[in-house]
DRENKOL-492942 format. One record per residue: residue number from 1; residue in one letter; x, y, z of N, C-alpha, C in turn. Coordinates in nm, 2 decimals, always signed. Example, Ala and Ser with C-alpha at 12.3 -4.5 7.8 and 13.67 -1.06 7.14 Angstrom:
BEGIN
> k,r,n_X,n_Y,n_Z,ca_X,ca_Y,ca_Z,c_X,c_Y,c_Z
> 1,a,+1.32,-0.57,+0.78,+1.23,-0.45,+0.78,+1.32,-0.33,+0.78
> 2,s,+1.28,-0.22,+0.71,+1.37,-0.11,+0.71,+1.29,+0.00,+0.79
//
This chain:
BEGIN
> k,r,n_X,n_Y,n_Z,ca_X,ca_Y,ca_Z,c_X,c_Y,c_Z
> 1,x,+7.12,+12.20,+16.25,+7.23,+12.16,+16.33,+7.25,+12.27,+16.44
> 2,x,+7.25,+12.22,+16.59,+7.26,+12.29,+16.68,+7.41,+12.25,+16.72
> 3,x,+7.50,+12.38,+16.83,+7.61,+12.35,+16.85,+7.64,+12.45,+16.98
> 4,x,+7.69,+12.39,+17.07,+7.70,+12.46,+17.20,+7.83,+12.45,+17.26
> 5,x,+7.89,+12.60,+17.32,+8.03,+12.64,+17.39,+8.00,+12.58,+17.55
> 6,x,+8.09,+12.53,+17.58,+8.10,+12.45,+17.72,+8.11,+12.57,+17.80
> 7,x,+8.24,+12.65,+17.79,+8.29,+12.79,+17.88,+8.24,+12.93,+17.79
> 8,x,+8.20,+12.99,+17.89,+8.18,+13.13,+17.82,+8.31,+13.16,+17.77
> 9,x,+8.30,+13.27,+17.61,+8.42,+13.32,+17.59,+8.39,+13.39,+17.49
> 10,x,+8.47,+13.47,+17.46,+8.43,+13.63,+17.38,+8.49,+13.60,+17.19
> 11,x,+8.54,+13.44,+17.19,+8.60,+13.40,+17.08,+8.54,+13.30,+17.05
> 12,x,+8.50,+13.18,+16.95,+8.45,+13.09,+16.89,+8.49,+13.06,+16.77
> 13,x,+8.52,+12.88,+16.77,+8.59,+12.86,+16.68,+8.53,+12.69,+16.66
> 14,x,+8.43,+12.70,+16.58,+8.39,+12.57,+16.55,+8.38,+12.53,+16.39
> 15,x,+8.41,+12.37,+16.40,+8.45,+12.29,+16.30,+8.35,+12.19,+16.23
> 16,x,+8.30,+12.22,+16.14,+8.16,+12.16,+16.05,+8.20,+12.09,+15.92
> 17,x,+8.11,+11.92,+16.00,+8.22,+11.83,+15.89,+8.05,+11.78,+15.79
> 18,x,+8.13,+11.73,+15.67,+8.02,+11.70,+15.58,+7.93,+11.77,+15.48
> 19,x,+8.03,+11.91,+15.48,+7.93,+12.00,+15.42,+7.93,+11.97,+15.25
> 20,x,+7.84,+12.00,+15.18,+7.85,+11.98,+15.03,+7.94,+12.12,+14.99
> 21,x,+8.00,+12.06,+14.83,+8.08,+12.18,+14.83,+8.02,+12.27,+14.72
> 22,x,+8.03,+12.41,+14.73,+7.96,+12.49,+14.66,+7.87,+12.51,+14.64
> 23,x,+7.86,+12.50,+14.81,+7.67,+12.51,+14.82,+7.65,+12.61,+14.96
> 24,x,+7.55,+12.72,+14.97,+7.54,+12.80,+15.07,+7.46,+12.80,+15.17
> 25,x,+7.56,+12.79,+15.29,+7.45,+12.76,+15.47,+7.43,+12.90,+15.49
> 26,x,+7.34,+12.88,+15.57,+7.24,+12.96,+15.65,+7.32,+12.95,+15.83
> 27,x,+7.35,+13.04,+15.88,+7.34,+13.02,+16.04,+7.30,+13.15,+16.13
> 28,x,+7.33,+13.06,+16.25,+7.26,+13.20,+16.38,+7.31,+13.16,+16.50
> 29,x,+7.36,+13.27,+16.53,+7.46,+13.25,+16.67,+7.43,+13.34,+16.78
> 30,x,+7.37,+13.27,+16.87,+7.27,+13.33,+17.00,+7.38,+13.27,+17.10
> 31,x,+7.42,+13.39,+17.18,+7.47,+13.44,+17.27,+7.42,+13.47,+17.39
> 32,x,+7.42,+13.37,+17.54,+7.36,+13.47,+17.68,+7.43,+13.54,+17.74
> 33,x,+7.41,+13.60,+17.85,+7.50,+13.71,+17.94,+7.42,+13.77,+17.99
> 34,x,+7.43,+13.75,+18.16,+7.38,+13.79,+18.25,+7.23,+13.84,+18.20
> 35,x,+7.16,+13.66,+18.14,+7.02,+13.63,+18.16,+6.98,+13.75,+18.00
> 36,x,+7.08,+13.79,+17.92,+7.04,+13.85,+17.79,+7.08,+13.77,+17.69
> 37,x,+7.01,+13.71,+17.60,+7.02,+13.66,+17.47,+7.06,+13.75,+17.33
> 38,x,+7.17,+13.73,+17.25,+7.20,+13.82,+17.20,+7.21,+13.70,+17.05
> 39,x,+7.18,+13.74,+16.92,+7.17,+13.64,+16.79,+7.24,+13.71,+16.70
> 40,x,+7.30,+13.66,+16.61,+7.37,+13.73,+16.48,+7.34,+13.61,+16.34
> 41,x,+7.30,+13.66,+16.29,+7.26,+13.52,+16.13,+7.33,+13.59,+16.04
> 42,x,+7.37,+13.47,+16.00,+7.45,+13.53,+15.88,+7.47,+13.35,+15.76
> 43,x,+7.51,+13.36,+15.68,+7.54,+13.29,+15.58,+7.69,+13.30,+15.44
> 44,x,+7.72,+13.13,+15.43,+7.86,+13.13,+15.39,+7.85,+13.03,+15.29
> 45,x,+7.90,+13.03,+15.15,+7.91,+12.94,+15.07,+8.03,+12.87,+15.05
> 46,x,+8.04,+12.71,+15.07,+8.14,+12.66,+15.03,+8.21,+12.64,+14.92
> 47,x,+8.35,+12.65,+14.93,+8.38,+12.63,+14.79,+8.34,+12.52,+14.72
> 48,x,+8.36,+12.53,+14.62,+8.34,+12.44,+14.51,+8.45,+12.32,+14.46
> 49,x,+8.43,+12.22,+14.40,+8.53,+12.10,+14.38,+8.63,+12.17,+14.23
> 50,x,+8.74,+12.12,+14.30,+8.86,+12.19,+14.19,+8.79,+12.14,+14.02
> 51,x,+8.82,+12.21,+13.97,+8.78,+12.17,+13.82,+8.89,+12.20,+13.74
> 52,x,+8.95,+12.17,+13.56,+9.04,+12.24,+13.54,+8.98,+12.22,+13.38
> 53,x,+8.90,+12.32,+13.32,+8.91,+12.28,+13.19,+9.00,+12.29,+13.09
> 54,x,+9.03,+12.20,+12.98,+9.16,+12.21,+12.89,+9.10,+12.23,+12.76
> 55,x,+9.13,+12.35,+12.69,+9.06,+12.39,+12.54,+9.18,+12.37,+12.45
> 56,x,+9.13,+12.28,+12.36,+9.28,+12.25,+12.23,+9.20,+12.26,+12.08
> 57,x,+9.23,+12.29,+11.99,+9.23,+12.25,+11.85,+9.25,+12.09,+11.78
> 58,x,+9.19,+12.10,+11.68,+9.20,+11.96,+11.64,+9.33,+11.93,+11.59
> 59,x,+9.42,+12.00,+11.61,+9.57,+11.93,+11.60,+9.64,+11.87,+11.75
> 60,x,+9.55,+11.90,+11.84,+9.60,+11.89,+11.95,+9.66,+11.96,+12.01
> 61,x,+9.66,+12.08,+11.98,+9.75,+12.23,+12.03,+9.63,+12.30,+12.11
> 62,x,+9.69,+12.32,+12.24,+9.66,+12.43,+12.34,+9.61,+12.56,+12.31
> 63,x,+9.48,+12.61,+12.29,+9.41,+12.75,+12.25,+9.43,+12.82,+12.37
> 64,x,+9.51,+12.92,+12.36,+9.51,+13.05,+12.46,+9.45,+13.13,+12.42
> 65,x,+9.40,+13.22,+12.51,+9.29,+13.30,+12.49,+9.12,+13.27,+12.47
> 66,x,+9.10,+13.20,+12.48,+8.98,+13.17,+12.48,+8.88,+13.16,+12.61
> 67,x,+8.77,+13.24,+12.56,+8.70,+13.26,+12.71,+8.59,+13.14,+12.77
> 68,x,+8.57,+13.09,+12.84,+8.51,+13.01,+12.91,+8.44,+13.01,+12.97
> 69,x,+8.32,+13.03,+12.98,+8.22,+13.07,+13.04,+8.12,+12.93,+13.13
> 70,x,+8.11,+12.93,+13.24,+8.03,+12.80,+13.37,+7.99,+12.92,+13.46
> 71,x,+7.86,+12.87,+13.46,+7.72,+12.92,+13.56,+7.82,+13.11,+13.57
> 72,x,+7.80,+13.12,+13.46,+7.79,+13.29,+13.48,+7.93,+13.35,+13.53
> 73,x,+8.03,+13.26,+13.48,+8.18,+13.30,+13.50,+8.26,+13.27,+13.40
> 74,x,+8.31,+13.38,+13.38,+8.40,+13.36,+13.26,+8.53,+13.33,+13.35
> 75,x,+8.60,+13.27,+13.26,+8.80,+13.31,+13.28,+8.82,+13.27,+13.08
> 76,x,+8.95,+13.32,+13.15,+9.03,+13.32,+12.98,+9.16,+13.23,+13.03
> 77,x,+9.16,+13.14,+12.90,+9.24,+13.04,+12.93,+9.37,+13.07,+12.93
> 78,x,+9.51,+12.99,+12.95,+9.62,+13.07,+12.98,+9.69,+13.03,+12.85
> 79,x,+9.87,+13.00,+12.83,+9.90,+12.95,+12.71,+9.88,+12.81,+12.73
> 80,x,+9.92,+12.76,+12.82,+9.85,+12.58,+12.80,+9.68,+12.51,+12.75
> 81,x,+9.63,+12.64,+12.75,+9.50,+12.64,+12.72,+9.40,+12.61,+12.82
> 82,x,+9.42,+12.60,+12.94,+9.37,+12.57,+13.07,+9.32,+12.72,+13.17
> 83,x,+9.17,+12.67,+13.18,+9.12,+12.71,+13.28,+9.05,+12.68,+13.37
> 84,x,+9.07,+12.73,+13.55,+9.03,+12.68,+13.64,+8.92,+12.72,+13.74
> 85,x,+8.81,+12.63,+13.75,+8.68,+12.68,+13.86,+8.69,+12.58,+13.92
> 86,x,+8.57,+12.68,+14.04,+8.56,+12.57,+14.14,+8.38,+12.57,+14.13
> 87,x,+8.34,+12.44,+14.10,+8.23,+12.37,+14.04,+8.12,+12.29,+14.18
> 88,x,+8.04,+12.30,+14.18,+7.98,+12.21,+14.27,+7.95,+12.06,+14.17
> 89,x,+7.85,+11.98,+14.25,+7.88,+11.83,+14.19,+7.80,+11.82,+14.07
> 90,x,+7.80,+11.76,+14.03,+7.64,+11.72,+13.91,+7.73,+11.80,+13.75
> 91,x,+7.59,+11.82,+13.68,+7.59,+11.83,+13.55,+7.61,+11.95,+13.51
> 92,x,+7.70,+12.00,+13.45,+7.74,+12.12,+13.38,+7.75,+12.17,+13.27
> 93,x,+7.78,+12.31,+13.22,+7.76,+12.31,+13.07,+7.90,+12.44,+13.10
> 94,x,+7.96,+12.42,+12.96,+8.08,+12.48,+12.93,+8.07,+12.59,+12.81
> 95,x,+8.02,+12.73,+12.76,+8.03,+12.83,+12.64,+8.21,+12.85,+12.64
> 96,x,+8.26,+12.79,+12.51,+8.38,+12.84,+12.45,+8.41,+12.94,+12.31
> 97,x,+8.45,+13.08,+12.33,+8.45,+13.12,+12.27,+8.57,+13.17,+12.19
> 98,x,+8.63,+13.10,+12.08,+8.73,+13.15,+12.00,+8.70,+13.20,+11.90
> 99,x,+8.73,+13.36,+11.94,+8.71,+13.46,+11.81,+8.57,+13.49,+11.77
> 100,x,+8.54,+13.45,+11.68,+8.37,+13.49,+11.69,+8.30,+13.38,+11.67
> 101,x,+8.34,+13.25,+11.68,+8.28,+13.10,+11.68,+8.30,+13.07,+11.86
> 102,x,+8.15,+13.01,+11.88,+8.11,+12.97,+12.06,+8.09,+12.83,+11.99
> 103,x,+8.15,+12.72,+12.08,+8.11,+12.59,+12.13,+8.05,+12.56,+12.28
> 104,x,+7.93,+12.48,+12.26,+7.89,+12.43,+12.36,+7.95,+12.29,+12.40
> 105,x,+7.97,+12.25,+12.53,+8.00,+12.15,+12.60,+7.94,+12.13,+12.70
> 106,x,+7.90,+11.93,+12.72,+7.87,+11.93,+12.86,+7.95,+11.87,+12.93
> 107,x,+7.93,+11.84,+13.08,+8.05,+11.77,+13.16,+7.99,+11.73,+13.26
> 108,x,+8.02,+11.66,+13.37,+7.94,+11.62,+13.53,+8.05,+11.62,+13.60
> 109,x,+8.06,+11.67,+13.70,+8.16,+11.69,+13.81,+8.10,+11.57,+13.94
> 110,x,+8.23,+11.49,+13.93,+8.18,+11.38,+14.06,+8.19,+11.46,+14.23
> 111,x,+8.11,+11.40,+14.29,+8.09,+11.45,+14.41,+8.20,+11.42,+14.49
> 112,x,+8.22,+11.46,+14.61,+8.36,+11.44,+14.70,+8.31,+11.51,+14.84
> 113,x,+8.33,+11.42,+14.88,+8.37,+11.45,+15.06,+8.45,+11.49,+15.15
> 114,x,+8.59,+11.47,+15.09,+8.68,+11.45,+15.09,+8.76,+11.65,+15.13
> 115,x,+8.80,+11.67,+15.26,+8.86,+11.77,+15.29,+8.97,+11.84,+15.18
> 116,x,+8.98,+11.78,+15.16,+9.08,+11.83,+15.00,+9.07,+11.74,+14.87
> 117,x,+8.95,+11.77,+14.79,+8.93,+11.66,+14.71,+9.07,+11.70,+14.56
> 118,x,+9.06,+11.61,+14.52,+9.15,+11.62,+14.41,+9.08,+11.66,+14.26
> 119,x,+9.17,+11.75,+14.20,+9.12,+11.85,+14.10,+9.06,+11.76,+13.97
> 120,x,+8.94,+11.81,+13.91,+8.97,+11.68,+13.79,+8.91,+11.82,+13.67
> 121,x,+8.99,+11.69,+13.55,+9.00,+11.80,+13.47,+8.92,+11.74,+13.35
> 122,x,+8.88,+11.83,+13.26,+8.77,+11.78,+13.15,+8.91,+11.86,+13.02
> 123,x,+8.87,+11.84,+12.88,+8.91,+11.87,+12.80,+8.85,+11.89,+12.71
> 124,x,+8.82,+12.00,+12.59,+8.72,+12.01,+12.48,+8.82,+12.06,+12.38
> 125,x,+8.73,+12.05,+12.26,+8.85,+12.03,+12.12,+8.72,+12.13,+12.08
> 126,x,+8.79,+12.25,+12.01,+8.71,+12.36,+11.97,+8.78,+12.34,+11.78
> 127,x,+8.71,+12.43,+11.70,+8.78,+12.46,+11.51,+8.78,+12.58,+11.56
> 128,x,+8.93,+12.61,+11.50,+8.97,+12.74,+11.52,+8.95,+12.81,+11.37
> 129,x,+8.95,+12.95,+11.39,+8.94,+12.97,+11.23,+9.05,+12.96,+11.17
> 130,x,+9.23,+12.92,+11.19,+9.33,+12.88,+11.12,+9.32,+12.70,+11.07
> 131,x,+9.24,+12.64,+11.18,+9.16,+12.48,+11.12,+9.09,+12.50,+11.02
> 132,x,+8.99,+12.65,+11.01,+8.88,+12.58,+10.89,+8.98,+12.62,+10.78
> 133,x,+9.07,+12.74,+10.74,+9.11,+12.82,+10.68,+9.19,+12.67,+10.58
> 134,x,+9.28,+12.63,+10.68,+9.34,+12.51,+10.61,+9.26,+12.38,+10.55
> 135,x,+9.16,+12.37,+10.62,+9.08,+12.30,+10.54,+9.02,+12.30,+10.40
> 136,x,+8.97,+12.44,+10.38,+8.95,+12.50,+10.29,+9.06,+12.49,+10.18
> 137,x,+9.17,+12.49,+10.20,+9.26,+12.47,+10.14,+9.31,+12.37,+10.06
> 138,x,+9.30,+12.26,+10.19,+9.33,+12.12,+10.12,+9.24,+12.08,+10.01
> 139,x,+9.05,+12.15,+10.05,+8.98,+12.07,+9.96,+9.04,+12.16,+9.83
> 140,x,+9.06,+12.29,+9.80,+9.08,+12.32,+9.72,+9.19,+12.29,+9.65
> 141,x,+9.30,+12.23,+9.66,+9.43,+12.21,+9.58,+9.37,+12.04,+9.55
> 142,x,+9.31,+12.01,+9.60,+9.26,+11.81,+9.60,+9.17,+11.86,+9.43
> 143,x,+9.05,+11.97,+9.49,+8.96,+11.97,+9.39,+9.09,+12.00,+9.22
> 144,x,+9.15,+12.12,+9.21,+9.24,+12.16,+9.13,+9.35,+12.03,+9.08
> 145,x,+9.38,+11.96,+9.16,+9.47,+11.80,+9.11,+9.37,+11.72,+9.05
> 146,x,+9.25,+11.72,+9.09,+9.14,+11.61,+9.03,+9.11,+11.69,+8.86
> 147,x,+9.07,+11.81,+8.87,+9.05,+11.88,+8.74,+9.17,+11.87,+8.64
> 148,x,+9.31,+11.90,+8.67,+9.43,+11.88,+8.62,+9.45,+11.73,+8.55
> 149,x,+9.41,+11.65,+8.63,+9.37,+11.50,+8.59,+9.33,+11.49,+8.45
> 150,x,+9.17,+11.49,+8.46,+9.09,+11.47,+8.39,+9.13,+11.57,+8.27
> 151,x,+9.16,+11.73,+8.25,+9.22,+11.76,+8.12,+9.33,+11.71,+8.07
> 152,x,+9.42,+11.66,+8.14,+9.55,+11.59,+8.07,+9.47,+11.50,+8.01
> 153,x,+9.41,+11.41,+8.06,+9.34,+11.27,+8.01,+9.25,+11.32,+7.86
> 154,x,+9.19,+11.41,+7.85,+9.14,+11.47,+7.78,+9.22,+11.54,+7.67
> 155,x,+9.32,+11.60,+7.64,+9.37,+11.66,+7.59,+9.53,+11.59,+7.52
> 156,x,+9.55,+11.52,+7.59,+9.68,+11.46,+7.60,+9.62,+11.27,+7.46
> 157,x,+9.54,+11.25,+7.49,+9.52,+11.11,+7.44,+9.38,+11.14,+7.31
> 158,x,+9.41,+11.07,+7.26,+9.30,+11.07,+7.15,+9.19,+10.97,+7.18
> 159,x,+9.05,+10.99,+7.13,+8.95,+10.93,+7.15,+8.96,+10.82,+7.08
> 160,x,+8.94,+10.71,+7.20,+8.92,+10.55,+7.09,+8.79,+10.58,+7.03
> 161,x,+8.81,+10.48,+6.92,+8.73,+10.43,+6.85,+8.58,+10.37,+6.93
> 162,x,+8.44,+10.38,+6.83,+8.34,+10.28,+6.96,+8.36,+10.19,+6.93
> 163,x,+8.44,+10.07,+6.84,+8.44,+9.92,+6.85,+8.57,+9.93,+6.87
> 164,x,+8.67,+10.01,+7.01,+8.79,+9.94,+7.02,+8.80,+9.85,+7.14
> 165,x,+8.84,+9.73,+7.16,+8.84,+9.63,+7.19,+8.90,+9.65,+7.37
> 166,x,+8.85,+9.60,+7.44,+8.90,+9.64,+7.63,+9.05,+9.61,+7.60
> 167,x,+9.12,+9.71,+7.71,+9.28,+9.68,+7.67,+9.33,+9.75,+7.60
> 168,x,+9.28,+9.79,+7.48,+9.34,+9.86,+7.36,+9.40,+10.00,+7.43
> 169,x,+9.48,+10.05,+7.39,+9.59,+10.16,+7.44,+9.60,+10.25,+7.31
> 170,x,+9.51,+10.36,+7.27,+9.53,+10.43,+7.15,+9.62,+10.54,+7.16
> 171,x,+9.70,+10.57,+7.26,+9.82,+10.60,+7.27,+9.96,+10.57,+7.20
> 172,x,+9.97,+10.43,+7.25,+10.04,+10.37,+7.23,+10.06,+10.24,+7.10
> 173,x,+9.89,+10.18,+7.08,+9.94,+10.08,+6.97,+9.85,+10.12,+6.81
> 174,x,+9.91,+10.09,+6.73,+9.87,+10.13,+6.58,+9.68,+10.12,+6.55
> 175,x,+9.64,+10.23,+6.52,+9.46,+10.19,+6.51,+9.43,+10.06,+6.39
> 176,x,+9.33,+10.00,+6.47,+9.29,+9.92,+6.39,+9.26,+9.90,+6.25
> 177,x,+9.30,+9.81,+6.18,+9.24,+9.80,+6.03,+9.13,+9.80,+6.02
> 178,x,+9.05,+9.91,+5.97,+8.88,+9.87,+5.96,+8.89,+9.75,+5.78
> 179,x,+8.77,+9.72,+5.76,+8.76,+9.60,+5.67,+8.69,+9.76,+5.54
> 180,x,+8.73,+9.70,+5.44,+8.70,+9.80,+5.29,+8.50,+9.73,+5.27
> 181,x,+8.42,+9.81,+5.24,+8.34,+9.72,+5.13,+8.36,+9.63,+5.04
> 182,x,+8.29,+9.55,+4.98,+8.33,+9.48,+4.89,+8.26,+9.62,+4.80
> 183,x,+8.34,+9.59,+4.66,+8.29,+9.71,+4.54,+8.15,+9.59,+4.45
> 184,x,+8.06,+9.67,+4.39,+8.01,+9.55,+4.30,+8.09,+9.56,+4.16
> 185,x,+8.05,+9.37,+4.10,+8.15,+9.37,+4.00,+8.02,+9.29,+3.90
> 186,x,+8.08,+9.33,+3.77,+8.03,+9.29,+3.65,+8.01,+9.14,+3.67
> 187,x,+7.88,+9.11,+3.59,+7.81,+8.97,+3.59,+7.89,+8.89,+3.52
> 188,x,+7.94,+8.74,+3.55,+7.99,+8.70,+3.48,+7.92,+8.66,+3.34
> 189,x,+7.99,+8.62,+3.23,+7.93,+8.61,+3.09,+8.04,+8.44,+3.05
> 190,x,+7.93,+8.35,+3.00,+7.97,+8.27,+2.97,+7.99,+8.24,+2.81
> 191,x,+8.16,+8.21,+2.78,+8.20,+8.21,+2.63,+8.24,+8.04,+2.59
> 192,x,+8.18,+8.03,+2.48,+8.27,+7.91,+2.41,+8.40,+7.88,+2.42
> 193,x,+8.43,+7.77,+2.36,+8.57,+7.70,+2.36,+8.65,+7.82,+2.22
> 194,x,+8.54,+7.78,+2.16,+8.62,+7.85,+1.97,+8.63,+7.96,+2.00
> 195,x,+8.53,+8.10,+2.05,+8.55,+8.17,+2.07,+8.66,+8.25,+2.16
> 196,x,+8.67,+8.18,+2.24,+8.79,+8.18,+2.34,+8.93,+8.18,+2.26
> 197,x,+8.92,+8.07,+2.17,+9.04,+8.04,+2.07,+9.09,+8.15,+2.00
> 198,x,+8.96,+8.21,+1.92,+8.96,+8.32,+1.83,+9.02,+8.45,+1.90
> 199,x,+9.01,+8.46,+2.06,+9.02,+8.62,+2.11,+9.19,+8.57,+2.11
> 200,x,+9.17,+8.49,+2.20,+9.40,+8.43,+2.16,+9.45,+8.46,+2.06
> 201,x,+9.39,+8.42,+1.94,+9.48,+8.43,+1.83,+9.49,+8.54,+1.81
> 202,x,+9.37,+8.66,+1.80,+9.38,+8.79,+1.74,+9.52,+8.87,+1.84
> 203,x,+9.46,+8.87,+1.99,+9.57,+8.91,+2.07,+9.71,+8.86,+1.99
> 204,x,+9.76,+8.72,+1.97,+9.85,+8.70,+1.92,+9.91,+8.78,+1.83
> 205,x,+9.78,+8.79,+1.71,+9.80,+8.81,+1.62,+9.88,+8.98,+1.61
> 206,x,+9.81,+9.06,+1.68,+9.83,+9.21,+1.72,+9.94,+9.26,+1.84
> 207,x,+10.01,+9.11,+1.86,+10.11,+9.18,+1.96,+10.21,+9.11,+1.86
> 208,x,+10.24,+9.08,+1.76,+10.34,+8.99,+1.68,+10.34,+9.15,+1.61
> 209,x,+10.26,+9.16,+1.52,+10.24,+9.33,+1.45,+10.30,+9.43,+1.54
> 210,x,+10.30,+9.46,+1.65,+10.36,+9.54,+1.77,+10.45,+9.51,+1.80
> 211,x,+10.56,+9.41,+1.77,+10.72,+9.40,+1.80,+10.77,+9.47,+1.70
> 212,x,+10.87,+9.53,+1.71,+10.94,+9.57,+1.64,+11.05,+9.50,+1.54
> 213,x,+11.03,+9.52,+1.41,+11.16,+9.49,+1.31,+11.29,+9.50,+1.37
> 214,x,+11.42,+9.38,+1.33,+11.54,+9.36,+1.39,+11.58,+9.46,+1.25
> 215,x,+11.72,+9.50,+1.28,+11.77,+9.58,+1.18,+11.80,+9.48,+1.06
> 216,x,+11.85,+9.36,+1.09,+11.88,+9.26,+0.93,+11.75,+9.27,+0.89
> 217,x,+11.62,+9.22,+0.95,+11.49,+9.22,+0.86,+11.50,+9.35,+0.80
> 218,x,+11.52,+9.49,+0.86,+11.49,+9.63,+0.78,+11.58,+9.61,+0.72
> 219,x,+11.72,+9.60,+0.69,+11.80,+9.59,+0.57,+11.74,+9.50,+0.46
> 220,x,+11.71,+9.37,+0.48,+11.68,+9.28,+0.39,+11.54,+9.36,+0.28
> 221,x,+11.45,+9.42,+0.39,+11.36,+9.45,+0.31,+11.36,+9.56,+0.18
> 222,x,+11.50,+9.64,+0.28,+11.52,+9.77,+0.18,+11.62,+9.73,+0.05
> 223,x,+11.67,+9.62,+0.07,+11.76,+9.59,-0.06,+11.68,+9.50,-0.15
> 224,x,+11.57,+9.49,-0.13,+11.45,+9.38,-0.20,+11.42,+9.48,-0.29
> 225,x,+11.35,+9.61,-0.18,+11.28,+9.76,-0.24,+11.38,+9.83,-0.34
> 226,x,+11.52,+9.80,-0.28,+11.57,+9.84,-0.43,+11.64,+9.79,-0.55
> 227,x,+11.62,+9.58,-0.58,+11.63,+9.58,-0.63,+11.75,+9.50,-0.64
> 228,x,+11.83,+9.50,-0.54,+11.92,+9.41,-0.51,+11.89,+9.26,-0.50
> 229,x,+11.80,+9.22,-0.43,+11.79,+9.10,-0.37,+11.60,+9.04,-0.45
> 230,x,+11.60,+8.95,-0.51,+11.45,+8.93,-0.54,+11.40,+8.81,-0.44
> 231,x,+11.30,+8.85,-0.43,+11.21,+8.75,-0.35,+11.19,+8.61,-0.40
> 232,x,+11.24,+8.48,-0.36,+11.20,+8.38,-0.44,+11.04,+8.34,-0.49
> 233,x,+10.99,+8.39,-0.42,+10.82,+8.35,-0.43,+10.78,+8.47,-0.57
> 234,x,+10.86,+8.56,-0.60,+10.85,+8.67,-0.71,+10.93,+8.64,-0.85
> 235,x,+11.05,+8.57,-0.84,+11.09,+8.51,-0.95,+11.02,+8.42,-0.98
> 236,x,+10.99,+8.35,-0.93,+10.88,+8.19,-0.97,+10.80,+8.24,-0.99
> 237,x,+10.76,+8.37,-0.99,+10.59,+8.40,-1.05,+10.65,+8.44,-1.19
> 238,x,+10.73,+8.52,-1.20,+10.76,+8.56,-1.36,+10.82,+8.48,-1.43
> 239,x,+10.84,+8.35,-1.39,+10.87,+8.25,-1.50,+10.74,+8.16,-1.53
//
């Protein structure tokens, strides 16, 4: 790009449109005067398109302090968790460092033409070490309720039976009746009519002998024995 002063003058002040941003020209400014050419080169980088990155935790809380490192610049974020560069266009990469854990991120900054482009902002979700710490935690009181569980269940109830039936509650309802063996039993033995007759009578006979005498029979007998009273079936014999 060539560019030329209408009037000589000891001051210059020119306006260059279309430039990309955060990107560095080259120039050279040749000067005549009375038939001497006089050049100065020099070079100037444009800024860069507003950027604003936003670093949060996975609660959605704002990490302050955290350093941020793009193409070889750090900043440290503020308390809203926000830090600000100025980025040229295309594809970028983001180092975040909280504490002694780095995350990587990518991002792509849109291009702009625009004399005052408008800022755009990216956002990255970092684990903080108060995220893992609580994590750690949850699984641990989960794992400790799940173990707590299983010994109540253990210690608290008694082991069914292996044939107790689905549903059954050995807690709560009476254990089942198991069934007895049968015992073995003596062969039967097949008896007569008479003989049958004969075991009756004797039984009869030996539980009649096992009652006991009424007191008139024991009187009657003892006034026989002495003589008082004779037996009719004993006088008819002595006549």
């Amino acid at each position: 790009m060539q560019l030329a002063v209408a009037q000589p003058a000891t001051a210059h002040q020119v306006k260059i449109d279309k430039l990309e941003a955060a990107k560095r020209y080259f120039f050279i400014i040749a000067s005549t005067n009375s038939g001497k050419t006089s050049y100065y080169r020099g070079s100037f980088t444009t800024l860069g398109l507003p950027v604003k990155l936003l670093v949060g935790n996975s609660q959605r809380k704002a990490v302050a302090a955290a350093q941020v490192t793009v193409a070889d610049v750090t900043k440290v974020t503020k308390s809203d968790g926000s830090a600000e560069f100025r980025l040229p266009a295309g594809s970028a990469k983001a180092s975040v460092q909280v504490g002694k854990k780095v995350s990587q991120f990518g991002f792509s900054v849109k291009p702009s033409t625009d004399p005052d482009p408008q800022e755009q902002t990216f956002n990255f979700t970092v684990v903080t070490s108060t995220t893992s710490i609580a994590k750690i935690l949850l699984v641990v009181v989960v794992a400790l309720l799940l173990i707590g569980a299983v010994l109540w269940r253990l210690l608290g109830r008694r082991r069914a039976p292996a044939d107790v039936q689905p549903g059954y509650d050995v807690a709560t309802m009476p254990p089942p009746v198991l069934a007895m063996p049968e015992l073995p039993t003596a062969p039967k033995t097949l008896i007569s009519k008479e003989k049958l007759r004969e075991i009756r009578h004797q039984k009869d006979h030996a539980k009649a002998e096992e009652q006991p005498k009424d007191l008139f029979e024991e009187g009657q007998e003892r006034l026989e024995h002495e003589g008082y009273i004779k037996h009719p079936d004993h006088s008819e014999h002595q006549k």
